[in-house]
Biopython code that builds the backbone (N, CA, C, O; Angstrom):
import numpy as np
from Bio.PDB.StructureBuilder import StructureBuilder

atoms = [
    (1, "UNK", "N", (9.766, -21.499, -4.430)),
    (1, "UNK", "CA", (10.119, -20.928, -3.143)),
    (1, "UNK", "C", (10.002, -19.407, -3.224)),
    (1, "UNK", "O", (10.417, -18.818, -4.222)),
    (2, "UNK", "N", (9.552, -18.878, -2.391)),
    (2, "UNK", "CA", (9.078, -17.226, -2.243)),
    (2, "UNK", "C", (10.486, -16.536, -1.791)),
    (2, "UNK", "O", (11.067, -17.005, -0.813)),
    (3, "UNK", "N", (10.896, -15.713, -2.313)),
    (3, "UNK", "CA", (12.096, -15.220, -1.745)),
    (3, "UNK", "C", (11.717, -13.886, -0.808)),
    (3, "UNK", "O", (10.575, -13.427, -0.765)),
    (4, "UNK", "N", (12.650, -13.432, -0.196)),
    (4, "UNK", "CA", (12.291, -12.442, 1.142)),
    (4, "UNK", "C", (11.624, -11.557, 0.344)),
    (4, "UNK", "O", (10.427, -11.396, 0.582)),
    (5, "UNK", "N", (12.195, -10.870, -0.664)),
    (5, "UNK", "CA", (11.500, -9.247, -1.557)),
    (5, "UNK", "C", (9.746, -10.240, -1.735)),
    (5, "UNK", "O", (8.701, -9.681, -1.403)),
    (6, "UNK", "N", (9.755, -11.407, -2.181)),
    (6, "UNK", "CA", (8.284, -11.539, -2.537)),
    (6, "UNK", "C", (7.453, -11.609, -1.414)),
    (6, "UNK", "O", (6.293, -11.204, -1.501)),
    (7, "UNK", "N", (7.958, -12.136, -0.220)),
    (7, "UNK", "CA", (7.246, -11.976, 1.185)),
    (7, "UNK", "C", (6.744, -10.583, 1.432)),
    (7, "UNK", "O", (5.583, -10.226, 1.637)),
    (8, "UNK", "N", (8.076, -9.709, 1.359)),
    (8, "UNK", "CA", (7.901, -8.091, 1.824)),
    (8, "UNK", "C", (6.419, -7.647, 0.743)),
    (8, "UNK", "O", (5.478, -6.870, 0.903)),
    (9, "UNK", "N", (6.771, -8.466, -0.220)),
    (9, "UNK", "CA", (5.341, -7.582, -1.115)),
    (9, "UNK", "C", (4.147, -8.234, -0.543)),
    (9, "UNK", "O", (3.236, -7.665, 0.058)),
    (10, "UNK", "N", (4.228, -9.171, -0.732)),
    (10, "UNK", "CA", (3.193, -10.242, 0.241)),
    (10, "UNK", "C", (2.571, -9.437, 1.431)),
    (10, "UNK", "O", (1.401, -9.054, 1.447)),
    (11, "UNK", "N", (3.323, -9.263, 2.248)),
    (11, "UNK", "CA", (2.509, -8.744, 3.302)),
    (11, "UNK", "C", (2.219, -7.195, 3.226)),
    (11, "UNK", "O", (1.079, -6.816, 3.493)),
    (12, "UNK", "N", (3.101, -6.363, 2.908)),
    (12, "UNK", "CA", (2.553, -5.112, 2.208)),
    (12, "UNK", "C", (0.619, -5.021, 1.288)),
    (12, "UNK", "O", (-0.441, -4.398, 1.351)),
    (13, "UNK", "N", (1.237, -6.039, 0.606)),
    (13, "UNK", "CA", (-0.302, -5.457, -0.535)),
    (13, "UNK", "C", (-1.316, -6.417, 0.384)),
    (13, "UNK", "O", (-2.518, -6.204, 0.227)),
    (14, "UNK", "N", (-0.925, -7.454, 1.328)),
    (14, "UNK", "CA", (-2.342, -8.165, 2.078)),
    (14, "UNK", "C", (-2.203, -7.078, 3.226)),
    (14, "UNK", "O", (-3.163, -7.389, 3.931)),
    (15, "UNK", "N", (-1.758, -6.280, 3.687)),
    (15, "UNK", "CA", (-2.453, -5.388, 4.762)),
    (15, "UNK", "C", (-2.420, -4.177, 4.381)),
    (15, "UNK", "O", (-2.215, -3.337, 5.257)),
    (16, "UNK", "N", (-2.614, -3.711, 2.938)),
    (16, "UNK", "CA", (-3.237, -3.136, 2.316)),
    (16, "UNK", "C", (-4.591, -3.331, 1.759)),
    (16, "UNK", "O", (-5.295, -2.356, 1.495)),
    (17, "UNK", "N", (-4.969, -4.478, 1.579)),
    (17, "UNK", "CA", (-6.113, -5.049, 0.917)),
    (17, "UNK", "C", (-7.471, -4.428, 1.736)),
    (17, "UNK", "O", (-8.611, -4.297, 1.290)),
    (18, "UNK", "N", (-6.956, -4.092, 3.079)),
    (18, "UNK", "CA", (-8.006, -3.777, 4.099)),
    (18, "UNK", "C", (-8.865, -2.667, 3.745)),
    (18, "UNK", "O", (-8.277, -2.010, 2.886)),
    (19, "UNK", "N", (-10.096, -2.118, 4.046)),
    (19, "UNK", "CA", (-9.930, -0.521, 3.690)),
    (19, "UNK", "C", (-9.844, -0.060, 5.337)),
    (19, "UNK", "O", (-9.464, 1.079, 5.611)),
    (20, "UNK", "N", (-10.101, -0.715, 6.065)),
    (20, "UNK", "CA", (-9.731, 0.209, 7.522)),
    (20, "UNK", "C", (-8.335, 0.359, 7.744)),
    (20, "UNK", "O", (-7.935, 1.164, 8.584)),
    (21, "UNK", "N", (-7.505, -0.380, 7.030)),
    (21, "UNK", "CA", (-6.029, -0.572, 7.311)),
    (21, "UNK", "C", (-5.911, 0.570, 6.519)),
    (21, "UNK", "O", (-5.844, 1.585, 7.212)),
    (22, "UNK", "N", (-5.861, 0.776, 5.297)),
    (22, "UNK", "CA", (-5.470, 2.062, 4.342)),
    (22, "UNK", "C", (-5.816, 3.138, 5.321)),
    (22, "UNK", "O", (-5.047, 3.958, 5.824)),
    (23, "UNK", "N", (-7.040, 3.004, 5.498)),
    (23, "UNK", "CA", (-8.126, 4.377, 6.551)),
    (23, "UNK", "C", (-7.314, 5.140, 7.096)),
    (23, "UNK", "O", (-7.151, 6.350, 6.943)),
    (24, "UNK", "N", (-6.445, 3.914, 8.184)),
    (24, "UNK", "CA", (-5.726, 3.866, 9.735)),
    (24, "UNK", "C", (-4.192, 5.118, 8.736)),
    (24, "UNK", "O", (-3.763, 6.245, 8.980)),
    (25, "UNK", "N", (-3.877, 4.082, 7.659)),
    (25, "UNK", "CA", (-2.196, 4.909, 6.956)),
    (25, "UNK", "C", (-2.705, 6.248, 6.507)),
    (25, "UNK", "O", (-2.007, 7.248, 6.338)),
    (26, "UNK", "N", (-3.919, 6.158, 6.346)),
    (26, "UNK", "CA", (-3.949, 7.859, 5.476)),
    (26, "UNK", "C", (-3.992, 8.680, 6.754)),
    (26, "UNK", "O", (-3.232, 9.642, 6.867)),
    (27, "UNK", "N", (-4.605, 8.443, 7.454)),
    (27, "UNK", "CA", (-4.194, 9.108, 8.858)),
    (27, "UNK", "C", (-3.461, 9.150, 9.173)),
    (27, "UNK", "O", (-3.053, 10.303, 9.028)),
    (28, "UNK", "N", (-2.666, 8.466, 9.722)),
    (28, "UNK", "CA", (-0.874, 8.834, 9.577)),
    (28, "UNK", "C", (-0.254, 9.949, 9.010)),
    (28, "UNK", "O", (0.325, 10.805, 9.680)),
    (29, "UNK", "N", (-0.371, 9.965, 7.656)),
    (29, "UNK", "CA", (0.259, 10.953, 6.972)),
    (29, "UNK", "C", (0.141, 12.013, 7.293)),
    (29, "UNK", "O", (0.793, 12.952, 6.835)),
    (30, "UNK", "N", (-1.095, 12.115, 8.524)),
    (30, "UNK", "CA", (-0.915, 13.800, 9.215)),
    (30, "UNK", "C", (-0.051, 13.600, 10.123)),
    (30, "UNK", "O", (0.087, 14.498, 10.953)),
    (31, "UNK", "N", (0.493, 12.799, 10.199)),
    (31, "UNK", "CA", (1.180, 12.771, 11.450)),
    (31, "UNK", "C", (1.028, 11.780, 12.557)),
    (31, "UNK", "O", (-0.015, 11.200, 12.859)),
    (32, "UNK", "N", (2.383, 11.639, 13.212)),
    (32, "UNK", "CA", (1.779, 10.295, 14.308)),
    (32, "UNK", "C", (1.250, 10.381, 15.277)),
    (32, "UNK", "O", (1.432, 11.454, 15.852)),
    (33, "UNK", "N", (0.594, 9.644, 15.783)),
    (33, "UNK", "CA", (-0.659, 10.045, 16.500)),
    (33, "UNK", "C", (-0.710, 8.066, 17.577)),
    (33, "UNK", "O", (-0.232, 6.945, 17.400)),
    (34, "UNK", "N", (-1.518, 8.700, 18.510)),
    (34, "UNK", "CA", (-1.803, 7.421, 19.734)),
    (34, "UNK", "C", (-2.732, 6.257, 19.204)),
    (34, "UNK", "O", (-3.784, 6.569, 18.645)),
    (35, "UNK", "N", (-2.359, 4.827, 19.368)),
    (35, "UNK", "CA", (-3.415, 4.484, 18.394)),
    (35, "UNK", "C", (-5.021, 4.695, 19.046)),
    (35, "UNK", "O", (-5.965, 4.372, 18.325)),
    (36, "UNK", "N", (-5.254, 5.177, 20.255)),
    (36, "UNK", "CA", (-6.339, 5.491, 20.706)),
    (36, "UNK", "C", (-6.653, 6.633, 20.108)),
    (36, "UNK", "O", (-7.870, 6.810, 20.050)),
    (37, "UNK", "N", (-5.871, 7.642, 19.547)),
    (37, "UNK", "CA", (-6.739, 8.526, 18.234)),
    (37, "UNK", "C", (-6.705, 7.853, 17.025)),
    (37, "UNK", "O", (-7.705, 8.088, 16.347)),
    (38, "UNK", "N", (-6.105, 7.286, 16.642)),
    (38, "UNK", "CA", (-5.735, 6.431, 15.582)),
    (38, "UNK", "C", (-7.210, 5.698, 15.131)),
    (38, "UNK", "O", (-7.733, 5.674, 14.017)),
    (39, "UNK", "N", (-7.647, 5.152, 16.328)),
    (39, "UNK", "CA", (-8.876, 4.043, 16.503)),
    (39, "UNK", "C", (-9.988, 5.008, 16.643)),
    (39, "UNK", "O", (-11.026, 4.347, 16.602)),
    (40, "UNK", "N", (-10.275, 6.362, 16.801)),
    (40, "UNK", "CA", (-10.830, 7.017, 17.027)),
    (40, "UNK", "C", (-12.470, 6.840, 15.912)),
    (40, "UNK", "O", (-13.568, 6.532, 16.375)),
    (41, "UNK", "N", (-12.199, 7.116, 14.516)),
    (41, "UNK", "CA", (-13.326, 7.253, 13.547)),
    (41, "UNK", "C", (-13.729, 5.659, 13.269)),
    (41, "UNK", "O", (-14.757, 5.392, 12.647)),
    (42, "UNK", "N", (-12.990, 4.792, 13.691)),
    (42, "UNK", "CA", (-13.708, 3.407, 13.256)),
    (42, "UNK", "C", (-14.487, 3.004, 14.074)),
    (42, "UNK", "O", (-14.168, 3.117, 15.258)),
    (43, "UNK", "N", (-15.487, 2.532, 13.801)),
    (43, "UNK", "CA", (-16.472, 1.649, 14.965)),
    (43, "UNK", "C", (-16.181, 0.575, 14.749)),
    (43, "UNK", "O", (-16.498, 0.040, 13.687)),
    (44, "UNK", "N", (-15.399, -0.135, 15.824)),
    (44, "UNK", "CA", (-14.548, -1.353, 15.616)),
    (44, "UNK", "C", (-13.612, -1.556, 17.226)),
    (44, "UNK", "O", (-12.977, -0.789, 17.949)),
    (45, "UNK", "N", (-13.926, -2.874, 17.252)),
    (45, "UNK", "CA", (-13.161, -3.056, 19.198)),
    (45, "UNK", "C", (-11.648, -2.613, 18.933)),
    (45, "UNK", "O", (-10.907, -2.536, 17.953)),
    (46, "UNK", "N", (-11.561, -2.344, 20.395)),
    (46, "UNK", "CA", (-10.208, -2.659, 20.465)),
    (46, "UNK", "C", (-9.456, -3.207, 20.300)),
    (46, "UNK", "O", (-8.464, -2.643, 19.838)),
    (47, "UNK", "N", (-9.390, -4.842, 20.585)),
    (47, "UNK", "CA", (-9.374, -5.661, 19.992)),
    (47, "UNK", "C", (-8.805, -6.135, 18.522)),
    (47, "UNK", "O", (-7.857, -6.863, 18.229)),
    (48, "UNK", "N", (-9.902, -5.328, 17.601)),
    (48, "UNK", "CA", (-10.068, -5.561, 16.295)),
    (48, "UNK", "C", (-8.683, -4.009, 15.948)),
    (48, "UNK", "O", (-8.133, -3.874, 14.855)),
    (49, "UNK", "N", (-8.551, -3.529, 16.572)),
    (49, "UNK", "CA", (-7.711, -1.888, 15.761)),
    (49, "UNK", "C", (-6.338, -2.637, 16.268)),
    (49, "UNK", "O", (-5.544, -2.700, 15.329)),
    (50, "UNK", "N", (-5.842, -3.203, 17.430)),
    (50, "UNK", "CA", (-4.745, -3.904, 17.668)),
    (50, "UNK", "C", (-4.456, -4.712, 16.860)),
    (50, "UNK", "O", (-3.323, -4.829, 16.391)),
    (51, "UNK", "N", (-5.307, -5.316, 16.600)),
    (51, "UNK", "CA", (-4.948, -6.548, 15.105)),
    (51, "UNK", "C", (-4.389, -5.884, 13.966)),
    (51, "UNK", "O", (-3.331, -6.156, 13.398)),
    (52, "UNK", "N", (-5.417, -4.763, 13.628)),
    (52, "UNK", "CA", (-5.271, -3.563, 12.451)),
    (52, "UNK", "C", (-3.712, -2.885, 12.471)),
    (52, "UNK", "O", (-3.421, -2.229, 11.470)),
    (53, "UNK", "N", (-2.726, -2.996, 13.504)),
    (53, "UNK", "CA", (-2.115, -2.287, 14.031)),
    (53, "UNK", "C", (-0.500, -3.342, 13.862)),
    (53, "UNK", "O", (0.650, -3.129, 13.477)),
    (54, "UNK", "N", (-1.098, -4.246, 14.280)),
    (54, "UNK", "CA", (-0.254, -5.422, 14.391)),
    (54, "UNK", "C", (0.188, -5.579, 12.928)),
    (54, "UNK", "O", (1.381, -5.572, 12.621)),
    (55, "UNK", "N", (-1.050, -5.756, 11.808)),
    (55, "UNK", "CA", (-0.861, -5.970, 10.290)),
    (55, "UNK", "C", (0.174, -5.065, 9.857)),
    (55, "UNK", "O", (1.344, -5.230, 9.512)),
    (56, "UNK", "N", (-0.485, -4.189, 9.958)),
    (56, "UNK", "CA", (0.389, -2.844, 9.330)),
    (56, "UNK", "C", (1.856, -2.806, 9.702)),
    (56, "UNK", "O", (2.736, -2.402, 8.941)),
    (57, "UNK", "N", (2.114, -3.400, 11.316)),
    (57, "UNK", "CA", (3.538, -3.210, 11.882)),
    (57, "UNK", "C", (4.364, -4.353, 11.333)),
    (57, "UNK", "O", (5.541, -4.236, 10.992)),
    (58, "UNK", "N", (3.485, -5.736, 11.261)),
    (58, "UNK", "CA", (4.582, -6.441, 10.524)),
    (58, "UNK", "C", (4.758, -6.282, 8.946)),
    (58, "UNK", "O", (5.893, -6.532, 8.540)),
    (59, "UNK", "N", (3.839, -5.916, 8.021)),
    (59, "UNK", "CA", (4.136, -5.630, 6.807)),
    (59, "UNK", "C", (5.579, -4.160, 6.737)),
    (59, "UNK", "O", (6.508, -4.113, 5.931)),
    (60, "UNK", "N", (5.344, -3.401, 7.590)),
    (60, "UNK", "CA", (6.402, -2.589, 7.842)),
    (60, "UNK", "C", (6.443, -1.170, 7.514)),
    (60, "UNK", "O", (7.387, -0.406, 7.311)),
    (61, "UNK", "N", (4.667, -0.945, 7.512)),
    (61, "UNK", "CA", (4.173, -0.330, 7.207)),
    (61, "UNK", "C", (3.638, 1.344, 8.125)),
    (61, "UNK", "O", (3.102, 2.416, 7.843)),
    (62, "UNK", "N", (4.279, 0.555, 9.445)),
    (62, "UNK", "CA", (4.129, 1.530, 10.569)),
    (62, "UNK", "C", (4.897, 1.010, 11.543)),
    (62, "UNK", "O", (5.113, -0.123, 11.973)),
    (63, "UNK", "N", (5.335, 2.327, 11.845)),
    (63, "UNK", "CA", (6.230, 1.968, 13.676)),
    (63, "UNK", "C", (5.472, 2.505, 14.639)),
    (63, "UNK", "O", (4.851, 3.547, 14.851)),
    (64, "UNK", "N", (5.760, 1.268, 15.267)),
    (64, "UNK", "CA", (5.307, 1.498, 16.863)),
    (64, "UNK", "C", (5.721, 1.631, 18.042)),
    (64, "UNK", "O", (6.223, 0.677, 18.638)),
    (65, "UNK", "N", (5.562, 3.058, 18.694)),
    (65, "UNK", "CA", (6.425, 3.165, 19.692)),
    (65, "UNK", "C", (5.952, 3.147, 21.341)),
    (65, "UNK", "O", (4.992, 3.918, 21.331)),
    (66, "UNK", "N", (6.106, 2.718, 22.611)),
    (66, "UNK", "CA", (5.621, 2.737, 23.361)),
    (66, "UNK", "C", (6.546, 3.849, 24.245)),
    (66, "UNK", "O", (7.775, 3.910, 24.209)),
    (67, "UNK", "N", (5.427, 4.925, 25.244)),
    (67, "UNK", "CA", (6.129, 5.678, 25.834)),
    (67, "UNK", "C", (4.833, 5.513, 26.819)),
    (67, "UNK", "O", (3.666, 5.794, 26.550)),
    (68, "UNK", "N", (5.362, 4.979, 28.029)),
    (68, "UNK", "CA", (4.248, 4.897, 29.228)),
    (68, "UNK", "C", (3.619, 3.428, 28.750)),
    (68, "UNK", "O", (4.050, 2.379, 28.271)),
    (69, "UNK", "N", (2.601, 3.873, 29.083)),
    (69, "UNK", "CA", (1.437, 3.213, 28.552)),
    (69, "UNK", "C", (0.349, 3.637, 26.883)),
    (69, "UNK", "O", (-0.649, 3.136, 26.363)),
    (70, "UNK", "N", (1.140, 4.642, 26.605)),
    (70, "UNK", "CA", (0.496, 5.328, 25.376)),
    (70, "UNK", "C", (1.328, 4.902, 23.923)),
    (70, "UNK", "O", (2.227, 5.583, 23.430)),
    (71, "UNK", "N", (0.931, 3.918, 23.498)),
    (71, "UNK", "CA", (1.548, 3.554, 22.036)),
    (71, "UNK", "C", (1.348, 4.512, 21.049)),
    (71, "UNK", "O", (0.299, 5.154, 21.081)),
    (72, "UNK", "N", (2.240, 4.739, 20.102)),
    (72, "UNK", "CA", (1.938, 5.702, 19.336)),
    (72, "UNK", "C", (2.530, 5.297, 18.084)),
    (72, "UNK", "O", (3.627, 4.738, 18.070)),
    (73, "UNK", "N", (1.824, 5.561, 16.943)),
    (73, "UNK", "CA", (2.220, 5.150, 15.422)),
    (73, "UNK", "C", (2.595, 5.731, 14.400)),
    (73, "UNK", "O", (1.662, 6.384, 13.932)),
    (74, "UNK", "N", (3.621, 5.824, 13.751)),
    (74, "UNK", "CA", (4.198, 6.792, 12.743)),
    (74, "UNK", "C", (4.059, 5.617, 11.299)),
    (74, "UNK", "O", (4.301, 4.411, 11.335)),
    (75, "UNK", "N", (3.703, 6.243, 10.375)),
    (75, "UNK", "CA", (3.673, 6.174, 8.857)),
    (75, "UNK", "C", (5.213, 5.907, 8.379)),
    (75, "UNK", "O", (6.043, 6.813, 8.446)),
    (76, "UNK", "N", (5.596, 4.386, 7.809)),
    (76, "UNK", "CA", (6.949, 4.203, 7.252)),
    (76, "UNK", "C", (6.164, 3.831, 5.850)),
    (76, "UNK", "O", (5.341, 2.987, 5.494)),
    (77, "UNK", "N", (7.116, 5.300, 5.054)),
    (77, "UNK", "CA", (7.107, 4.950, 3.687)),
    (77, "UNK", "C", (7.822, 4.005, 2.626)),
    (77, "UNK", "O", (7.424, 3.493, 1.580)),
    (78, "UNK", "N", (8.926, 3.977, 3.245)),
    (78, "UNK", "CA", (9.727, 2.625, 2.455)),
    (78, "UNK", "C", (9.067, 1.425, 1.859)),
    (78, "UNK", "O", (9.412, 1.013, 0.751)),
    (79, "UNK", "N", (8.151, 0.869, 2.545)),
    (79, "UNK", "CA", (7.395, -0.615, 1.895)),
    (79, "UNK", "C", (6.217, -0.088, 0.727)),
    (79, "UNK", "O", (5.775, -0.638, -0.282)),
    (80, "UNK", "N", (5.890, 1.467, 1.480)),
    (80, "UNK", "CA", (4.973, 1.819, 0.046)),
    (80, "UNK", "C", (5.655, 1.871, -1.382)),
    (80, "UNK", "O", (5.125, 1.436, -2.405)),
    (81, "UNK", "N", (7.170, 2.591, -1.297)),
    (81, "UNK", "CA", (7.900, 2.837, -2.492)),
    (81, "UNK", "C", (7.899, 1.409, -3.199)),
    (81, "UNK", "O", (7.511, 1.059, -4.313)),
    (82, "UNK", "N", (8.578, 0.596, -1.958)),
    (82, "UNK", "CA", (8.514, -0.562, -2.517)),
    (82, "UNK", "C", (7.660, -1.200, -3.540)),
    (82, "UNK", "O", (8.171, -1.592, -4.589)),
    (83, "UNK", "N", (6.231, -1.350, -3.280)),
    (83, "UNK", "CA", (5.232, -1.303, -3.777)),
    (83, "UNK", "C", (5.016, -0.812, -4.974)),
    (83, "UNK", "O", (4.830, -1.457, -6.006)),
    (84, "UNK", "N", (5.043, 0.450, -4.828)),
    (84, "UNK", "CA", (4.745, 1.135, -6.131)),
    (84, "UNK", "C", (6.124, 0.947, -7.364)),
    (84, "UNK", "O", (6.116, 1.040, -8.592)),
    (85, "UNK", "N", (7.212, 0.653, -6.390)),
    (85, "UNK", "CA", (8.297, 0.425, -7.549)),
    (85, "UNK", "C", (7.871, -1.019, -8.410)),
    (85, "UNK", "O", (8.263, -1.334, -9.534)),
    (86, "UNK", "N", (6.844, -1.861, -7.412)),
    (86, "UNK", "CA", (6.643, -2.868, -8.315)),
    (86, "UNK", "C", (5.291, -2.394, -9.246)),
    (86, "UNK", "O", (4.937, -3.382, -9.888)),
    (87, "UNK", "N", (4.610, -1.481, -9.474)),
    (87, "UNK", "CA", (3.190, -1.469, -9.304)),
    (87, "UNK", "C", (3.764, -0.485, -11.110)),
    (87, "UNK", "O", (3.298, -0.484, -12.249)),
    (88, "UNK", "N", (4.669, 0.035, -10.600)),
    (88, "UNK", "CA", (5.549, 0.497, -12.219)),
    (88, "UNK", "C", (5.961, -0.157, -12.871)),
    (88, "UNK", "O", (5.670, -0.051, -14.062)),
    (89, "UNK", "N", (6.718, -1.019, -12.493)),
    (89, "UNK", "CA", (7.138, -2.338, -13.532)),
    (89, "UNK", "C", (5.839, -2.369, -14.298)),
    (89, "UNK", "O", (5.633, -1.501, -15.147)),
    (90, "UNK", "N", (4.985, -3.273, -14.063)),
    (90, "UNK", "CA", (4.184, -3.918, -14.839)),
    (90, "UNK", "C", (3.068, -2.624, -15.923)),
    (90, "UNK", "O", (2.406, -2.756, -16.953)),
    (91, "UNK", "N", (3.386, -1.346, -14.907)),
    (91, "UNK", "CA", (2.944, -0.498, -15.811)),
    (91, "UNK", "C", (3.218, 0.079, -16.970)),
    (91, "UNK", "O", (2.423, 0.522, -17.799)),
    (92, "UNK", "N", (4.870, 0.049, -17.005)),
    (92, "UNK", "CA", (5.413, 0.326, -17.737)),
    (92, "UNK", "C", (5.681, -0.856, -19.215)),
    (92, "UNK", "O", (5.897, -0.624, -20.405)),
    (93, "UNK", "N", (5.525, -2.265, -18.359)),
    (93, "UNK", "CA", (4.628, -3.681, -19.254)),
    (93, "UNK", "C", (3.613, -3.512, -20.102)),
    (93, "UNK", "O", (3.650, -3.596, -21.330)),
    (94, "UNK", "N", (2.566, -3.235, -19.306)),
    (94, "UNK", "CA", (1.437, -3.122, -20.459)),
    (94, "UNK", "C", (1.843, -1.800, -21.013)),
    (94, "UNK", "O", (1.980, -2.078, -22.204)),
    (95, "UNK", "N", (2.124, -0.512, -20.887)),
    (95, "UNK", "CA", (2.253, 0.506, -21.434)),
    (95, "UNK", "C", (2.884, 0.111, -22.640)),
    (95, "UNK", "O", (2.121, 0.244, -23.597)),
    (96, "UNK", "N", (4.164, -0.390, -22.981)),
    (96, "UNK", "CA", (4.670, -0.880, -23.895)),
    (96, "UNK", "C", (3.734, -1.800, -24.697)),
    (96, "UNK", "O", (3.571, -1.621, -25.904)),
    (97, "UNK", "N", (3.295, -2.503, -24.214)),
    (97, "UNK", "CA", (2.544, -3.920, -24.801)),
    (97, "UNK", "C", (1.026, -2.320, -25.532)),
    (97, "UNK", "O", (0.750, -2.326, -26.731)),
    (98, "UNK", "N", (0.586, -1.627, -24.917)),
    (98, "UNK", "CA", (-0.226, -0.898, -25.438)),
    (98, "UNK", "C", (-0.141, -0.575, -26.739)),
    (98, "UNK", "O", (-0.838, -0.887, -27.705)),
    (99, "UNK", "N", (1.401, 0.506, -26.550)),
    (99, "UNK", "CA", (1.944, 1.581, -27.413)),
    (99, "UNK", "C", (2.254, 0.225, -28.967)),
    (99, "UNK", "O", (1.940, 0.402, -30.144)),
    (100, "UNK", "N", (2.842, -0.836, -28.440)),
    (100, "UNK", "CA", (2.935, -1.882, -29.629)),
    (100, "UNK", "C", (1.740, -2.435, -30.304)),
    (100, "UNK", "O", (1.942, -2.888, -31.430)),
    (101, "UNK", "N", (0.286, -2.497, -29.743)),
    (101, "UNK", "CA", (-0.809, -2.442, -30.101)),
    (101, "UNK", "C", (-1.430, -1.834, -31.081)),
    (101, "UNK", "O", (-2.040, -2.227, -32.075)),
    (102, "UNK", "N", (-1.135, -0.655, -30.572)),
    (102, "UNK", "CA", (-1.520, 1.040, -31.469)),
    (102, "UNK", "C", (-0.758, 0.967, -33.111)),
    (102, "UNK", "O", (-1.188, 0.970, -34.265)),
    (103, "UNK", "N", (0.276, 0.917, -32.614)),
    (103, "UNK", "CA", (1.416, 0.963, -33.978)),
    (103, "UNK", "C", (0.787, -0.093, -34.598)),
    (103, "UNK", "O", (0.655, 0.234, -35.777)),
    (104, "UNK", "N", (0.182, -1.548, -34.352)),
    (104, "UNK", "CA", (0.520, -1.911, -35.177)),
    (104, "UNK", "C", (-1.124, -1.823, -36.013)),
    (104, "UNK", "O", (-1.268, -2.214, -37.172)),
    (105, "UNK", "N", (-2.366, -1.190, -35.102)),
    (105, "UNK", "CA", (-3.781, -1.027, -35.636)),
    (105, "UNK", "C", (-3.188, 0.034, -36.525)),
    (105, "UNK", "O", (-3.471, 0.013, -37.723)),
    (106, "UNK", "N", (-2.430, 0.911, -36.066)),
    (106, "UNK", "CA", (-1.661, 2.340, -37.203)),
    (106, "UNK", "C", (-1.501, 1.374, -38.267)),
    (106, "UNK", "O", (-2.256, 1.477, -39.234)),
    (107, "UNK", "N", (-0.658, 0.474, -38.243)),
    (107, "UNK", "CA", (-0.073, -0.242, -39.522)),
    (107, "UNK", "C", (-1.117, -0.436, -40.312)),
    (107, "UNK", "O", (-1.281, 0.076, -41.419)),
    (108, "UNK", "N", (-1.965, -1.310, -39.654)),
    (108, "UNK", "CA", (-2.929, -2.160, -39.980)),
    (108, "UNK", "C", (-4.137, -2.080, -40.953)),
    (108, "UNK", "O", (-4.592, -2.788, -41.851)),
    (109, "UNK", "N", (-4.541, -0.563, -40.202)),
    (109, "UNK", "CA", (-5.660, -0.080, -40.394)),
    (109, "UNK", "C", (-6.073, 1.371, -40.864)),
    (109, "UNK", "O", (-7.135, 1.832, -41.284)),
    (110, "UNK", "N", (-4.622, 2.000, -40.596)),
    (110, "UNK", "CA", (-4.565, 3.908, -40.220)),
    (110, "UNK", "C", (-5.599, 4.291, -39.282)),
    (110, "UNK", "O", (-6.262, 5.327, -39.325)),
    (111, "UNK", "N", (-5.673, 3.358, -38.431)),
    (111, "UNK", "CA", (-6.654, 4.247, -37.403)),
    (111, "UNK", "C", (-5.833, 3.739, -36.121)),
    (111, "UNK", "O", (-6.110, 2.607, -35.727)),
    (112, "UNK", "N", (-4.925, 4.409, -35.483)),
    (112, "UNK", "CA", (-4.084, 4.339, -34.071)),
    (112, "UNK", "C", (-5.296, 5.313, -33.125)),
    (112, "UNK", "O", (-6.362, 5.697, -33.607)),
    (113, "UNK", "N", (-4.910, 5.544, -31.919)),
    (113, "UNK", "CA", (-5.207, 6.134, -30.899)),
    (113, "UNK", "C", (-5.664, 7.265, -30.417)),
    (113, "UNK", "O", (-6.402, 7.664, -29.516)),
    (114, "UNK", "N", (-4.350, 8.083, -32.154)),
    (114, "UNK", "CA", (-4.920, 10.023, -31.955)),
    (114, "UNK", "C", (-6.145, 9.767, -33.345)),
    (114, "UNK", "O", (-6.191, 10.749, -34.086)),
    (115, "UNK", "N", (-7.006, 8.709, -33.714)),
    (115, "UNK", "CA", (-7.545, 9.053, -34.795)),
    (115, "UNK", "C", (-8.680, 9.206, -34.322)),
    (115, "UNK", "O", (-9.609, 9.562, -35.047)),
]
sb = StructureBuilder()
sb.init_structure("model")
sb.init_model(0)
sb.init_chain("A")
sb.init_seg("    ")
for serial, (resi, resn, name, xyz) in enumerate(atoms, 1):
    if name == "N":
        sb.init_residue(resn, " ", resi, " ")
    sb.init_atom(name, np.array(xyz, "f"), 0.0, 1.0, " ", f" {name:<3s}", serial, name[0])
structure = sb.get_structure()
């Protein structure tokens, strides 16, 4: 059974997987913006950037706000930390599993990593 934290990663790293979806967040980070500028550099329907838009909002990856008729999208960093807090774990996994590698070709052989 998938528990909620494995969902949240779940949909985080699958509407990340995109590269127009990343495209859409790095834009963001200048700031929030209409998704009709948002949609601006992709050649891609409307249609298709609402979908793009939709992903990102349920992974939790962006808020969406409506004022009028002009939606507008701000960059939420929280699910990225998230992410990367998992993306360290396992780095810090093999890093270890590395550094225990080394030591033991050091042991082994006298030839580790700085040789």
């Amino acid at each position: 059974m998938v528990n909620s934290e494995e969902q949240k990663l779940n949909l985080i790293f699958s509407a990340l997987s995109d590269p127009t979806r990343r495209a859409m967040l790095r834009r963001l980070g200048d700031g929030e913006m209409s998704v009709a500028a948002l949609s601006e550099p992709f050649d891609i329907s409307k249609p298709a950037v609402t979908k793009h838009v939709k992903v990102l909002e349920n992974a939790g990856l962006l808020r969406r706000t409506v004022n009028g008729r002009i939606h507008h999208c701000r960059i939420q960093v929280s699910p990225l930390k998230t992410a990367s807090e998992w993306m360290r774990f396992y780095e810090n996994f093999w890093n270890k599993k590395f550094d225990a590698l080394d030591k033991y070709l050091t042991d082994t052989t006298g030839k580790g990593k700085n040789t």
